[in-house]
N, C-alpha and C positions, 0 to 999 in steps of 0.2 A: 504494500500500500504506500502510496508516495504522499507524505506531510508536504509538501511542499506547497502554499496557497499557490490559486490558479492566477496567472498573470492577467493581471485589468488594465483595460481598454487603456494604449499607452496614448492616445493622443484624437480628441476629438475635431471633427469640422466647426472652424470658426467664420461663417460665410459673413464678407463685408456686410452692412445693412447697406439700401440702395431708396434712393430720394424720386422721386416724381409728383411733379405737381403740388407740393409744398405736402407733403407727405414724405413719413420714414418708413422703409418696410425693415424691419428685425425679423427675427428667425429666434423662437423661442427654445434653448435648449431641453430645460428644467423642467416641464410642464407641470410634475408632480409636485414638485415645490410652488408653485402657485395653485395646487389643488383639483390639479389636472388629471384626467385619466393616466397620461401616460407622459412620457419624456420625447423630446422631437416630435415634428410634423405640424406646430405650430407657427403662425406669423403674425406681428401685431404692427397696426400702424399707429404712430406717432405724428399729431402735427409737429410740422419744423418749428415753427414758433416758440408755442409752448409748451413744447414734450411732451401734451398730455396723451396717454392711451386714448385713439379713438374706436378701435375696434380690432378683434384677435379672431384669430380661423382656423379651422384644424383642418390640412393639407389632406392630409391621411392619418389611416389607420396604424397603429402598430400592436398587431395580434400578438400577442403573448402566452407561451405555451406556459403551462404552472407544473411544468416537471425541469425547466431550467430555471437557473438566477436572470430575473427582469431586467438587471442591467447590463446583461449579456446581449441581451435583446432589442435593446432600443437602438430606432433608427434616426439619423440626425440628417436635419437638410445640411448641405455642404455648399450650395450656391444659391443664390437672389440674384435677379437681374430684372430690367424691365425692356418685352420684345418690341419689334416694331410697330405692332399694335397697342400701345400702351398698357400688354397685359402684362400682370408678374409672374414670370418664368421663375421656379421652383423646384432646385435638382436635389432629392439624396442621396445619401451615402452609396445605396446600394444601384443608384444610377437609373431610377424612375425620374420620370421627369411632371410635370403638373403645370399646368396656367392658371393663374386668378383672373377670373374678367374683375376688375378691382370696382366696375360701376356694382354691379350684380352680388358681385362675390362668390359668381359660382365657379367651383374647382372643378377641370379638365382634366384628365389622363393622360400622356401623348403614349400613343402603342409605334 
């Protein structure tokens, strides 16, 4: 049997936050620390102005099996951009991709 703890996650995706239209978009790591189902797949915008939170989204899902440790499991967005559509382009880790139409809010899949 090997004591040796299992080596943890050495280094997560820090994706820049990206500005359109007097708007911040962030990429929220923690989720669970703000009370979140889960960790990753969230984004929250920010006026430029005034910092304040104006509204937070969940990108995706991140299924969790309950026979591993959860934060083995959790998936991180790794890139924000905004396409030439004004939409916010949203890449994970595991290299899915997603659009926000940012009027609607509603999230795309790219296959």
């Amino acid at each position: 049997m090997d004591d040796q703890p299992e080596k943890e996650r050495s280094e997560l995706p820090e994706p820049e936050s990206v500005c359109h239209e007097g708007i911040r978009y962030e990429a929220i790591p923690w989720g669970k620390a703000r009370g979140l189902p889960q960790n990753g797949g969230y984004v929250s915008a920010f006026d430029i102005e005034t910092n304040d939170e104006l509204w937070m989204l969940k990108i995706y899902d991140v299924a969790y099996d309950g026979d591993m440790e959860e934060d083995k499991q959790d998936i991180f967005i790794d890139d924000l951009r905004i396409n030439s559509e004004g939409q916010l382009r949203v890449s994970d880790e595991r290299g899915n991709v997603y659009v926000v139409d940012l009027t609607t809010k509603k999230v795309t899949e790219l296959t």
